[in-house]
N, C-alpha and C positions, 0 to 999 in steps of 0.2 A: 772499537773493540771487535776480537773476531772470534768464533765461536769456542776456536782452539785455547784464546787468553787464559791463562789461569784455570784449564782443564788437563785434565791426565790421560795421554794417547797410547794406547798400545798397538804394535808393531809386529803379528804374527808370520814369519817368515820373514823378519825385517833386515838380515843381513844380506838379505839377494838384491839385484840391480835394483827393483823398487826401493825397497826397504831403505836404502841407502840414500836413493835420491829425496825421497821423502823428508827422510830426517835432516837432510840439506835444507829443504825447502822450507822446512816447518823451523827449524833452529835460526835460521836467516832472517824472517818475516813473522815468524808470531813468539808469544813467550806462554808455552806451554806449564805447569806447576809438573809436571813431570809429563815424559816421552822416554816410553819403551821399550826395549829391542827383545822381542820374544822370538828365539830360534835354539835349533837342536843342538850345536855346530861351534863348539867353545872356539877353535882355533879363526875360525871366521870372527867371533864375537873380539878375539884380540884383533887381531886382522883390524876390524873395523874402528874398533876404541883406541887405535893409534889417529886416527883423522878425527874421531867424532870421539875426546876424553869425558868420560865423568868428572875430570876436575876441570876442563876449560869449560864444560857444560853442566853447571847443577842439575839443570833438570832431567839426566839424563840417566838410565839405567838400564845393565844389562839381564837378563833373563833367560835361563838355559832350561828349556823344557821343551817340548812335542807334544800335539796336537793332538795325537795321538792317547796321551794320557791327557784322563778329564783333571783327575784332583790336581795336576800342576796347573791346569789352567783356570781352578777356582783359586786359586793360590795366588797365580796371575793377576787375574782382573780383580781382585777386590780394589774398590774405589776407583776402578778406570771409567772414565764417562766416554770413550769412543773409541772401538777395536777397528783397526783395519787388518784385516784377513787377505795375508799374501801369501800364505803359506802352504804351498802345493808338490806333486810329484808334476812335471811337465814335459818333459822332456819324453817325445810320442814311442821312439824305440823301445826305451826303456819301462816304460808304461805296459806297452804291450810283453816285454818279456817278463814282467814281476806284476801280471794284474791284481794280484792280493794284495800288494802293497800298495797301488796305487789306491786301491776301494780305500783299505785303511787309514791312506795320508787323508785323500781328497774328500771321501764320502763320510766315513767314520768321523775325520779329523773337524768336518764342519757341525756334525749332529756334538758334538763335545763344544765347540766353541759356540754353538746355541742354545745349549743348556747351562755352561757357565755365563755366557754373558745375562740371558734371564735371573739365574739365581743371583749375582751378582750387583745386580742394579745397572748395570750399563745401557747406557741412554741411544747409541747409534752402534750397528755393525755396518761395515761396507765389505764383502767378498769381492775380491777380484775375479772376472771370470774370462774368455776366450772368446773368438770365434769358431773355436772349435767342437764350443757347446752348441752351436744352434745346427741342428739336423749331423747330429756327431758320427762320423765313421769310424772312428778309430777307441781305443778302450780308453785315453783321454778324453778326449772331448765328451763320451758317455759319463763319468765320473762329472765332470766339471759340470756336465746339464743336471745329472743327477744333486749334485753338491749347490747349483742355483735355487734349485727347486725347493729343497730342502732351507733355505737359509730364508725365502720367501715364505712359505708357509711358517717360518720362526714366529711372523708374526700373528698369523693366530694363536700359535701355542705358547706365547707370552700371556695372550689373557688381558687380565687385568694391569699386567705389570709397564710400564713405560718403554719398556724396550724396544726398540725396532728396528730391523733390517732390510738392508735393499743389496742390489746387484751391479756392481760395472764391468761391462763388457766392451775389450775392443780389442784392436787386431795384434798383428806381428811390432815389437818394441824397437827401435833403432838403438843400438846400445846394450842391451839385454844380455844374459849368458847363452841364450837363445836362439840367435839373430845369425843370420847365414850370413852376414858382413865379415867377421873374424874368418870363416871358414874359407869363402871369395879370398878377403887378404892373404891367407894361408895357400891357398892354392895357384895365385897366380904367378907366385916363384915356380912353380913346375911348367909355367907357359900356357897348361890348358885350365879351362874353367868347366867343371860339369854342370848340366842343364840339365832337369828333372824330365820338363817338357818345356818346348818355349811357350806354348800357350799358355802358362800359369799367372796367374795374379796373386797378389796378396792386399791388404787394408797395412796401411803403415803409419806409424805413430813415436814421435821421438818419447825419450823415459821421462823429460820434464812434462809433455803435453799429459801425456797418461797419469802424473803424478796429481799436476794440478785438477786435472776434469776430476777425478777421486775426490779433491779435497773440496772443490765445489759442490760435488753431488753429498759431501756429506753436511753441507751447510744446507740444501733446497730440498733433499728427498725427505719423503712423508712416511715411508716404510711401504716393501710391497716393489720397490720399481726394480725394472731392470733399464740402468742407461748405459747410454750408447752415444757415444760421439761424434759428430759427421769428420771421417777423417780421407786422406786420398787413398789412391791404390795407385800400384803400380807393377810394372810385366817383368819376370823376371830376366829378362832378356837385356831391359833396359837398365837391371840391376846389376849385373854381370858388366855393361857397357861402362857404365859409371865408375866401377871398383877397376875393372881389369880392360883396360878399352884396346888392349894391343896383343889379349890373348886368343888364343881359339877355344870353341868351344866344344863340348863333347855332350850327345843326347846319351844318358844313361839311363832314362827310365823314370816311371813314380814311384817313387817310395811306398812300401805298405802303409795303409793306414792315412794317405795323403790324398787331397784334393785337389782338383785343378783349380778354383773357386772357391774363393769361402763367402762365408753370408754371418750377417751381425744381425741381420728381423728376416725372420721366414716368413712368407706367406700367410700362413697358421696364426702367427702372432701378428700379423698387420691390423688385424681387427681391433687388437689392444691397444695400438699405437700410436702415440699421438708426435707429430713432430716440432722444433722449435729451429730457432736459428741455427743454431751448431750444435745441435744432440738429438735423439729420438729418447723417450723412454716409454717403453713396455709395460704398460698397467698390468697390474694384476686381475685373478679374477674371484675377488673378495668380495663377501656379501657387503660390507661394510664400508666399503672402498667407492667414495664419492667421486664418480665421472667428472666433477666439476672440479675437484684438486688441481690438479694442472691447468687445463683449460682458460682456468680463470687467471693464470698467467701467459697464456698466450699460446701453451699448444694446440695445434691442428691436427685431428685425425687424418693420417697417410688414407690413401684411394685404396680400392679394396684389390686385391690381386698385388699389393705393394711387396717389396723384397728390396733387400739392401743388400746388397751381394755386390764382392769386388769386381767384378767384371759390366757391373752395371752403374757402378758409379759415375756420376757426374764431374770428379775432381782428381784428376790425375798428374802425378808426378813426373817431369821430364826428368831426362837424362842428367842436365845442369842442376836441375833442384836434388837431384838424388847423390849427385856431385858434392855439393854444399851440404846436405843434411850428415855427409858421410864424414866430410873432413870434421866438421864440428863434433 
């Protein structure tokens, strides 16, 4: 039996690249008494209910509401035992040009889905969150640290009640609406390929890996964590080689709001961190919150001065594996 059997999942932002592989994953391997689809976006919700029917799937139900508004989302979660929260503004331009909206989607939208899921009864939240929340430059990744923060301290302000929330965090999606792969495909009919900077890296993670690590951390997490996957990086140069290996390149510059480097555990938060085989998670720092939770499964506190940052990773991607991850 698995934790999902015979409980009721919702799916906030669940018509996006996540949202979808999810409901693959979960409809494939476990038998939910219902799973979710909670998003804004009727013509996607058809869109999607031609692959994934309410009549080929009982369990399955569509739900058209925002984040945004709380009373839809008490509406929502009555009787759901496990919210996954994918439902964000992300896209960094457009962030920066509409910052009220993005506060409202990302920051706003997560203080609403922590006081529904408390009042509610709901047993687990898991937010998705970035690497562009940890030491954020851009009006995203502030939003996203800020909407972390936020969904973490959910559990003190649950209290008394059962509820509790944790964090996963990881890098750029292979697969995604996201993902500069489309854009590389797109561009190499023109012959050239742009280059931000070739120094850049990124943390890369296909949409099944990032789907499953979510569904595992909502089976092990205690409430309070923030996890993190040990996943590769890779240069974008060698990104560019892989997709378009017979075009030329062109340095255009960083983008506003853009990193050479990103990082998944700063510094700051090393202290918290404990590491395991293939994930780090980020304790919190709750009175209540036993140092021995983890541990006694086998994490290791990371060395002090520790950072997980693309550029300092240990597991990197070649050209041929970036080849293979692409065609797939």
């Amino acid at each position: 039996m698995s934790i999902f059997d015979n409980k009721t999942i919702l799916i906030t932002g669940g018509t996006g690249s996540f949202g979808k592989k999810c409901v693959e994953i979960i409809l494939k391997e476990y038998t939910p008494e219902k799973l979710i689809i909670f998003s804004r976006d009727e013509l996607k919700q058809f869109e999607m209910s031609q692959v994934f029917s309410e009549k080929d799937y009982g369990c399955l139900r569509y739900f058209i509401g925002d984040v945004r508004d709380k009373d839809r989302l008490y509406r929502a979660f009555y009787g759901v035992d496990y919210v996954i929260h994918a439902a964000a503004l992300k896209q960094v331009p457009a962030c920066e040009r509409n910052p009220f909206e993005a506060i409202q989607t990302n920051v706003m939208g997560a203080e609403n889905v922590i006081n529904a899921a408390i009042d509610c009864g709901v047993k687990k939240v898991v937010a998705l969150s970035t690497d562009k929340a940890a030491n954020p430059i851009n009006l995203y990744g502030a939003t996203k640290l800020c909407s972390d923060k936020l969904i973490i301290a959910g559990n003190s302000y649950a209290g008394w009640k059962e509820t509790r929330f944790f964090v996963v965090r990881y890098g750029n999606v292979i697969g995604s609406r996201g993902s500069v792969i489309p854009y590389f495909k797109k561009m190499r009919e023109t012959g050239v390929i742009p280059i931000t900077d070739p120094r850049m890296t990124r943390f890369w993670i296909t949409l099944e890996e990032g789907v499953r690590f979510v569904l595992k951390c909502l089976d092990f997490a205690e409430g309070g964590e923030i996890c993190i996957p040990k996943i590769p990086s890779m240069n974008i140069m060698d990104l560019a080689k892989a997709i378009a290996p017979d075009c030329k390149h062109e340095i255009i510059g960083i983008r506003p709001g853009e990193k050479i480097h990103e990082v998944l555990v700063t510094e700051d938060d090393a202290r918290h961190t404990l590491e395991f085989n293939d994930y780090f998670i980020v304790e919190p720092e709750f009175q209540w919150w036993s140092e021995k939770t983890h541990i006694s499964n086998g994490g290791k506190p990371v060395k002090e001065g520790f950072a997980y940052a693309s550029n300092l990773n240990d597991k990197w991607l070649t050209v041929e594996e970036l080849v293979r991850m692409v065609q797939d």
